[in-house]
N, C-alpha and C positions, 0 to 999 in steps of 0.2 A: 396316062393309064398306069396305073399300080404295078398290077398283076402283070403288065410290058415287062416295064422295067426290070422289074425283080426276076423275072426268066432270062432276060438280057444279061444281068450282075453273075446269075447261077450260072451261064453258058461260058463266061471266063473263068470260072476257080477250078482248075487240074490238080487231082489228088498228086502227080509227080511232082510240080513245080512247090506245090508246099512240102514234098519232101524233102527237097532240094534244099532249100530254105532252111530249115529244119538244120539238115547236113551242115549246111554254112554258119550255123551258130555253134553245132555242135565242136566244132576245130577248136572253138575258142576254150583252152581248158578240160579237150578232149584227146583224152589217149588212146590213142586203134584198139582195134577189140578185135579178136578172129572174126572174118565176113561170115556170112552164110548166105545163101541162094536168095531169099526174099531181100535183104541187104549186104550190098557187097562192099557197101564201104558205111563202118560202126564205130564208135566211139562209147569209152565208159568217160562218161562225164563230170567234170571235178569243179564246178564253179560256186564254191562258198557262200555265204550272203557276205556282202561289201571286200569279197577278194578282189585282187588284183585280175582275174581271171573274169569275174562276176561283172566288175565295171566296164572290161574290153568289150565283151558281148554285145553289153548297149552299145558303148561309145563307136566301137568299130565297125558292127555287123549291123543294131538295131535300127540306129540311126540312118543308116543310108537304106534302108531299104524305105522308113518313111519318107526320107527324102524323095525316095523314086516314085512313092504311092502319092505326093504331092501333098505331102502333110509338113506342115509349119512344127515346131518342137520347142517344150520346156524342160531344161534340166531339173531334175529334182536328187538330193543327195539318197533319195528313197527310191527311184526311176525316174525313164525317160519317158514322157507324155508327147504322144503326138497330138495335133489338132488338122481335122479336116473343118475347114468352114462350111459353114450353111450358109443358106439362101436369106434365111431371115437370124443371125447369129443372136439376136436378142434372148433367142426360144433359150432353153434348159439344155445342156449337152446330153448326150446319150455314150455312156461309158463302155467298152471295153477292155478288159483286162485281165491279167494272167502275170506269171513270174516266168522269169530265167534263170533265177538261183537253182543251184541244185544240190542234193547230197554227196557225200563221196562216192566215186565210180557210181554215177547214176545213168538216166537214159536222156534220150535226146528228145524227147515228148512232151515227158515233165514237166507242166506251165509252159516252156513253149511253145507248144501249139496255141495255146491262146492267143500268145501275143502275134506268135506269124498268122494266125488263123486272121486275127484282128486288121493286120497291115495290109493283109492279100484281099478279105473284105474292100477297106478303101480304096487300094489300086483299081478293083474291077468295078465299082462304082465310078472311079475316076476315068476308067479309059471306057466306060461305057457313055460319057457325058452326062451325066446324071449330077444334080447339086439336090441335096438332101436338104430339107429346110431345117432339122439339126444342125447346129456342130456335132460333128462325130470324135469322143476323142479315144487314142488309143494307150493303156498303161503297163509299160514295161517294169513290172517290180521287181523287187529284190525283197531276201527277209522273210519269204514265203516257207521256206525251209528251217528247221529248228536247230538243224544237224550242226552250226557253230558255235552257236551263242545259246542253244539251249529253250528259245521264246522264238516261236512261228508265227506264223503271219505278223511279223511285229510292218512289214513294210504296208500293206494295206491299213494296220491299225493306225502309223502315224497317218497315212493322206485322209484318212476318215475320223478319226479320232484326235490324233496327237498324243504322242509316246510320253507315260508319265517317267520322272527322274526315274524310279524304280526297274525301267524297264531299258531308259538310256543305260542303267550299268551293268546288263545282263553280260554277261563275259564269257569268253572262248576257251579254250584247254590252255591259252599261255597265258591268263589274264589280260588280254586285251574287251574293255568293253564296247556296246555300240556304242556309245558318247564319241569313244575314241577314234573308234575306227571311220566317222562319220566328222570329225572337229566338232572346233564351237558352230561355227557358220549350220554347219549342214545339223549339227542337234538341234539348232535353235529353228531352224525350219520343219524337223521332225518332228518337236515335240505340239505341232500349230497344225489343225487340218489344213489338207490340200486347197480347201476353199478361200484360206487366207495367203497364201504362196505370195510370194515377193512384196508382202502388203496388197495386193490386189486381189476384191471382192471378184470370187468364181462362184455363181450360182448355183445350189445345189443340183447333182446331173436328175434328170429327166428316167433313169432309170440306169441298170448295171448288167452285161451277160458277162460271164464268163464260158471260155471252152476250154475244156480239158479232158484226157484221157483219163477212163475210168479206173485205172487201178487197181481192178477185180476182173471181176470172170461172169459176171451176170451175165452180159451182154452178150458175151460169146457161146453163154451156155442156151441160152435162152432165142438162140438167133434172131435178136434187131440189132438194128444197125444206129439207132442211137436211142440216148437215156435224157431225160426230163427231170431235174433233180428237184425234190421238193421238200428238202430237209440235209441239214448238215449236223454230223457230229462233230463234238466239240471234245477235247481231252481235258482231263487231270493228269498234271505231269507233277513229279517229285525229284530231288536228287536225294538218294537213299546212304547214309555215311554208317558202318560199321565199325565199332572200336570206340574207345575216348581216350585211352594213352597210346604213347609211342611204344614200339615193342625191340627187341635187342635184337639183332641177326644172327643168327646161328654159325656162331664161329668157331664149333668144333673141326680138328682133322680130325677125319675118317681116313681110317686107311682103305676103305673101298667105295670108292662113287662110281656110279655109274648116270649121264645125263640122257631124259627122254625129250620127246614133242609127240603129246598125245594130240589127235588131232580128229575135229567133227567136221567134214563136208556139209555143212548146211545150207540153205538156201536163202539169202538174203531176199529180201522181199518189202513191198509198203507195211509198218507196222500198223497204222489206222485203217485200209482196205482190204487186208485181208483176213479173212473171218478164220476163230479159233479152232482147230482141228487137225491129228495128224494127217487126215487127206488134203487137206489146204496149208498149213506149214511145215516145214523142218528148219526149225530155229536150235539152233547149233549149239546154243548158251543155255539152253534147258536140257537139250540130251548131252552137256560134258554135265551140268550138275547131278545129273540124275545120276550120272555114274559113277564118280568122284563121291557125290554123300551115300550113294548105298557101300563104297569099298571104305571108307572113313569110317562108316558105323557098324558095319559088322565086321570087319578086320580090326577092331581097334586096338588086338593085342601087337599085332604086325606091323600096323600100318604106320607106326613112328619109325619105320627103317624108310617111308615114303614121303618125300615133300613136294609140295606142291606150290610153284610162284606164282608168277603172271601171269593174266589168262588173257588172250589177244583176240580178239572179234577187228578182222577184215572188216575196213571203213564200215563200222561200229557207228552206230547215229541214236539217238534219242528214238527218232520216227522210223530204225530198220529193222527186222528181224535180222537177227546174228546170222549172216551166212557161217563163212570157212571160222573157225572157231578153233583157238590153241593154246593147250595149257604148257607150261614150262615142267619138267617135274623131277626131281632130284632123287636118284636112292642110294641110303648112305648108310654103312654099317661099319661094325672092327675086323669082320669074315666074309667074305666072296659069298658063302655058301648063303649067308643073311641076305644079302645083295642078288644073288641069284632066285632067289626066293619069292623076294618083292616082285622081281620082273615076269617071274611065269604067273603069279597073283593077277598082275597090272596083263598080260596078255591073256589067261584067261577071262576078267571083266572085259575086255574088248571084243573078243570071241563070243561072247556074252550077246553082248548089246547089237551084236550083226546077225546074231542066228536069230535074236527077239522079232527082228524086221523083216525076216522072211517069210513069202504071203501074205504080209499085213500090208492093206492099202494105208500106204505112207509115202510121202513126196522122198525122202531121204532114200539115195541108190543105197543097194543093198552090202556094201561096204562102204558105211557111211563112216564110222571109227576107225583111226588107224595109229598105232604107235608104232615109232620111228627113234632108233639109238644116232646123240648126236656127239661130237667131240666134246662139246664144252657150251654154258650156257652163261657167256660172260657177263649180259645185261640182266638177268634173275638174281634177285636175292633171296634167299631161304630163311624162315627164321623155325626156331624150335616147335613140332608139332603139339605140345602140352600149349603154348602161347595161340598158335594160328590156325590150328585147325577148328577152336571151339567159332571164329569168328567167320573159317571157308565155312562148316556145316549151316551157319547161321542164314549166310547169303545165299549159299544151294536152295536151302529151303525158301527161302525167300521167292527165288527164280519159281522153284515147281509151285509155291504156293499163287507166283502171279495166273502162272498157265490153267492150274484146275480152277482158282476161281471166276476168271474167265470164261474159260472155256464152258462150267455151269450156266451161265447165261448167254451164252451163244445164241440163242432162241430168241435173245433179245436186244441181239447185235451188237454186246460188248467184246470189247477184243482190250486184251492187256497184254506187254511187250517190256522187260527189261534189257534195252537193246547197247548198253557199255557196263563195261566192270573193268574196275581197274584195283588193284593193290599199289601204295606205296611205299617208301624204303623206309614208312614208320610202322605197317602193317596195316596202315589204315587202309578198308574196304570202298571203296566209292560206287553206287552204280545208278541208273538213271531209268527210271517207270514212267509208264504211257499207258491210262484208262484211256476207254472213249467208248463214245457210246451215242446212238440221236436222242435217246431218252435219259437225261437228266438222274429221275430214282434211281436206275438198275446200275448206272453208271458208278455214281456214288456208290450207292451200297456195294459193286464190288472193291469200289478204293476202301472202304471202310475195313472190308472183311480180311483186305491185306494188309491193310495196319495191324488188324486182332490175329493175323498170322504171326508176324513181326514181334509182338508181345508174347505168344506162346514160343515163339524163337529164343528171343531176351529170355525168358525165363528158364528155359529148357539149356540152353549153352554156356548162362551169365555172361552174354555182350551185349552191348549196351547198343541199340539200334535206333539213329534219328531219320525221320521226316522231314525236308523241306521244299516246302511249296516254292516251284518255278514259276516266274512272272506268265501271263498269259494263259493259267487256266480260267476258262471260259463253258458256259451254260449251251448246248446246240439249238440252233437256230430254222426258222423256215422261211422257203422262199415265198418271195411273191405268190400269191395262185392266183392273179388275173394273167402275170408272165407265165405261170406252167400251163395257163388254159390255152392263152396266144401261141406259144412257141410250138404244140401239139396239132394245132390248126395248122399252123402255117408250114410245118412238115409234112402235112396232111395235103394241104392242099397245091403243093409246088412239086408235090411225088417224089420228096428227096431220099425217103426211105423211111421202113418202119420203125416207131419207136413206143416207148414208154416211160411213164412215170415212175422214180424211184429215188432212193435215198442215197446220199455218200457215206459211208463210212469213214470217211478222210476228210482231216478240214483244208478248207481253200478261203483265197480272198475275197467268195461274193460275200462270204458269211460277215467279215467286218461292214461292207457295205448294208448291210440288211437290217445289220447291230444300228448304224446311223441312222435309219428310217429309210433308207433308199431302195425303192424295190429292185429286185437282183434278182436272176435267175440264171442256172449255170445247164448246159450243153454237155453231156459227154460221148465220145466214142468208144469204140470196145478196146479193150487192150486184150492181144492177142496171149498164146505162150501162156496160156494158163492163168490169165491175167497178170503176167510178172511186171512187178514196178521196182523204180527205184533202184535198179540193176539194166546193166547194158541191155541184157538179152529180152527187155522190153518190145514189144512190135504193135503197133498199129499199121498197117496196111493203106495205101492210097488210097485204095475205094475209102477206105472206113474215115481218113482224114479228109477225104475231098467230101464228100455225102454230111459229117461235120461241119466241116468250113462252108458247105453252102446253108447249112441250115440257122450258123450264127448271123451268112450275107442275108438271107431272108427277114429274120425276125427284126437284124438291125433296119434293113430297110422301111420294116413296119412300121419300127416304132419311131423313126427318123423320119416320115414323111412329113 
């Protein structure tokens, strides 16, 4: 009897014990975070794709849990695979999967859950005596995350696809690429779907769930308790370089310097989840541009007594909104009185920008800007504002040009994010863009309309502004809808709790699966805290991850029978 069974499988899964779980992967690569009441023991989580941190998690923690869940294991340089046998192993496997990789200082949920969600499944199939006429197999990826190498989901794309050269040389902030960080051995396995693995024919699987936390606020807003995904967006990513020569550094003595650290409180957050708007972001790296290009262009008689170096974004990602946000900033004159000048300038525009945010429904606390006098700013270089400021106004504008056009189509679920900006000691500008979108047109046309930004930039500052495509931009995708129609019953009918049909805004690895023809459909729970991702202060709740994990134990068992 089916319907036994699967009430028996749902009677073992304890929303604590997969937090617990959770907890135990999260050490690996996880630095304490201040507790708080709902969790008293936190971690911001720092596991790279293929760090030394990223590998422990499987090899150390992943690993023996499916060993306990009674699953057999294949190494892959991509993840770890578990296998539960079936009764009849000939049938097609039935996949589960999700990642462990994570961002900097990220949460403990992040793909995670999928995968414990996935293992705790097998164990309460296992200890209920139940043998599925499936194989059930379970995948721990890596790669999921863009935040090192710049190219996301690259770990599902090789086990589904196989990773072209182009993609093996995606490289890190030290030049390290995946090729590298992976050897010959483990590229030559990456670049070959998972179905070819060790030279041995694996059947195409039988279908794919993914579970993961939602990354947004739907859920919470809207009180159910889980989401039915029926569509994924998919990004256009860029690395954006300003400049084409090297520039000189400013090596005039002044006789009066004075060093600051202007500084934005912002709120880091998922850059693809969550949706455009001052009441849904405070992204840190749009309100310093906004402040910085309005005192550059209308002070511009002034403002060469002001310089301004590297701007630093707190674990800074491709895929984050800029939280804590800090520009370096020099003011340098032949009289104090010049020097003095600049500074009450520079603290009225901050004065400025905190009176702006009072009563305005905005996520940013209401002293969100703050300058700070420091002794000395030994890693900043300066170079002459006639050379650098034309190329800071350029990329300012860049940043506000990502946000309003964006933000314009919000209605139709684009979200745009330049979530790293760097300067280097040639003045060259670097920073890194993320469109996304489930629908394809609107998507583009906002990438388009921030290129045609970028050219009235170029034109208006004379700097020279390139484009280049990051491997892994992709078209978004739909799931199965015989899986959205199954997995809504079968919540329906085992009473796990309410839910509903609806889209991600963030992409995940069911969508490479779906890309290969394999139907795929992905499970989410609410994420609490306003929907925060991708930051410590993330929370899903036990009810909300047990009421999950039984709803992934059900459908698996459906489709596994």
């Amino acid at each position: 009897d089916l319907d036994a069974d699967i009430l028996r499988v749902l009677e073992k899964i304890k929303g604590r014990v997969v937090e617990q779980r959770l907890l135990d992967v999260a050490r690996v690569g996880g630095l304490p975070y201040p507790p708080t009441e709902q969790l008293p023991e936190r971690y911001a989580v720092n596991r790279l794709a293929l760090s030394e941190e990223d590998i422990n998690a499987r090899n150390d923690v992943i690993k023996l849990m499916m060993h306990k869940a009674g699953m057999s294991m294949i190494e892959h340089p991509l993840g770890l695979i578990g296998r539960f046998e079936g009764s009849q192993p000939e049938l097609t496997p039935l996949f589960i999967m999700s990642h462990t990789d994570s961002v900097p200082n990220g949460d403990m949920y992040d793909g995670t859950l999928g995968v414990v969600g996935g293992i705790e499944t097998v164990r309460a199939i296992k200890e209920s005596g139940i043998v599925p006429k499936r194989p059930i197999f379970v995948l721990a990826l890596t790669g999921e995350e863009s935040a090192r190498f710049g190219l996301a989901l690259f770990g599902s794309r090789g086990m589904f696809h196989g990773l072209t050269d182009k993609e093996l040389q995606a490289c890190d902030g030290l030049g390290v690429t995946i090729e590298e960080a992976l050897g010959p051995e483990g590229s030559r396995l990456a670049s070959m779907p998972f179905f070819r693995l060790n030279d041995k024919f694996f059947p195409t699987p039988h279908a794919v769930i993914e579970l993961h936390v939602e990354q947004s606020s739907d859920l919470e807003k809207d009180g159910v308790d889980l989401g039915i995904v029926e569509s994924i967006a998919a990004p256009v990513r860029y690395t954006i370089h300003i400049g084409d020569r090297e520039l000189e550094p400013d090596e005039i003595e002044y006789q009066h310097k004075k060093y600051l650290e202007l500084t934005v409180n912002g709120k880091a957050d998922h850059s693809g989840a969550t949706p455009m708007g001052e009441e849904n972001r405070a992204d840190g790296l749009v309100e310093m541009a906004i402040v910085l290009s309005r005192l550059m262009e209308e002070e511009m008689d002034r403002v060469q007594t002001i310089s301004v170096g590297e701007i630093d974004i707190l674990s800074g990602a491709i895929n984050k909104i800029p939280g804590l946000t800090t520009a370096n900033i020099r003011l340098a004159g032949q009289s104090e009185q010049q020097v003095d000048e600049a500074l009450r300038l520079l603290q009225d525009r901050v004065t400025l920008s905190n009176t702006y945010r009072e009563g305005r429904q905005t996520l940013f606390d209401a002293q969100a800007m703050e300058l700070r006098e420091v002794d000395d700013l030994h890693d900043s270089q300066f170079f002459p504002g006639s050379t650098i400021i034309p190329r800071q106004l350029a990329a300012f504008g860049l940043i506000i040009a990502t946000r309003n056009e964006a933000t314009s189509r919000r209605n139709e679920h684009v979200v745009g994010t330049i979530g790293t900006f760097s300067l280097d000691s040639s003045g060259m500008i670097e920073m890194k863009l993320d469109v996304r979108g489930i629908d394809k047109h609107p998507r583009d046309l906002t990438a388009t309309w921030i290129r045609e930004a970028a050219r009235r930039l170029n034109s208006k500052h004379g700097v020279r502004i390139f484009f280049n495509d990051l491997p892994g931009n992709d078209d978004p995708v739909a799931m199965d809808a015989g899986l959205v129609k199954t997995a809504a019953e079968i919540i329906d009918r085992y009473g796990i709790g309410s839910s509903k049909v609806m889209f991600s805004a963030a992409g995940h690895d069911a969508q490479n699966a779906a890309r290969a023809g394999i139907p795929a459909v992905m499970l989410f729970c609410p994420s609490r805290n306003g929907g925060k991702a991708h930051h410590p202060d993330a929370y899903s709740s036990p009810e909300d991850i047990e009421k999950g994990v039984k709803a992934l134990a059900a459908l698996t068992m459906r489709l596994a029978a």
